[in-house]
C-alpha positions in Angstrom: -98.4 -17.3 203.9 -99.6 -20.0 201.7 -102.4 -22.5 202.6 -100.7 -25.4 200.8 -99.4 -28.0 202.9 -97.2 -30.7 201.3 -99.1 -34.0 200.5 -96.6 -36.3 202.5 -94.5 -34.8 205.9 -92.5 -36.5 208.5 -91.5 -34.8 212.0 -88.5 -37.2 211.8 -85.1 -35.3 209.8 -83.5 -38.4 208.7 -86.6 -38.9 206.2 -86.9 -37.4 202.9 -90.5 -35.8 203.7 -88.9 -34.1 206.3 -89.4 -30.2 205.9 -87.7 -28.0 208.7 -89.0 -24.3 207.7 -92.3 -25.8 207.2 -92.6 -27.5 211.1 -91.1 -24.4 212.2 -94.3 -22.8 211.3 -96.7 -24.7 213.7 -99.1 -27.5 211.9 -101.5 -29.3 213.4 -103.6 -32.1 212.7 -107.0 -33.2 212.4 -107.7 -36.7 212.2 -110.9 -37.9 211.9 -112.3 -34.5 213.1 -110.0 -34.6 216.6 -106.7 -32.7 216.8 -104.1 -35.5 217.1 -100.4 -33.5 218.8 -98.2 -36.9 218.8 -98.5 -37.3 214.7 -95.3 -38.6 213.7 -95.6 -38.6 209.8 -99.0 -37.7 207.9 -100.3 -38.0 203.9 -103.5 -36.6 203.0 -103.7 -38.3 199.5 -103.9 -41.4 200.8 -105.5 -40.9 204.0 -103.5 -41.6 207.2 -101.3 -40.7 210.0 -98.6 -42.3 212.0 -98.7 -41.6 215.9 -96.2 -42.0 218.6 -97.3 -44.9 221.2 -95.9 -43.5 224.4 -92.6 -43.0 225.1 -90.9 -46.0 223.6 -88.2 -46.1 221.6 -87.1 -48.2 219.0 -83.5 -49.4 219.3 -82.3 -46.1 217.5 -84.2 -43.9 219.5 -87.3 -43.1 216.9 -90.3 -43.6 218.3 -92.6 -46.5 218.2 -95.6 -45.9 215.9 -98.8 -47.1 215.1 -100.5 -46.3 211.3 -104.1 -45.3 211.3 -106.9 -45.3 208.0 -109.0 -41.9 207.7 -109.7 -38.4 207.1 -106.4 -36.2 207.4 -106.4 -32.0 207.7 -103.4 -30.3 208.6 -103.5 -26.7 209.6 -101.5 -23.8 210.8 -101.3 -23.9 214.7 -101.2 -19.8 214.9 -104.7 -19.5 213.3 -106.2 -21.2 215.4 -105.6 -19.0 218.5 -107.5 -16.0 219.2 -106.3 -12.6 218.3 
């Protein structure tokens, strides 16, 4: 499996950095050093994430999110667990 993860991805399938086979594999996040499991959309290259804030909903039904500044490092969710 390759260790390249996409710049730019979006959890949401009505964007274009939407990738299915790719989220089917399990990424996580680490943002600023702690593992973040309500990202929304991420970019490494320029250094942010977008969480979920709670349950609400905008008036289409995508979540409400909030953009935060820093350090971005996906990974593969399967690695991380023991053998």
């Amino acid at each position: 499996m390759s260790d390249s993860f996409p710049d730019r991805l979006c959890v949401n399938p009505a964007s274009p950095y939407y990738d299915a086979d790719l989220l089917a594999k399990g990424i996580g996040i680490r943002f600023k050093g702690e593992e973040k499991t309500n990202v929304e959309e991420y970019c490494i290259s320029e250094g942010w994430v977008r969480l979920a804030v709670g349950k609400a909903v905008d008036r289409k039904g995508n979540a409400l999110t909030i953009k935060l500044q820093g350090p971005v490092e996906p990974f593969f969710q399967h690695e991380e667990d023991p053998a």
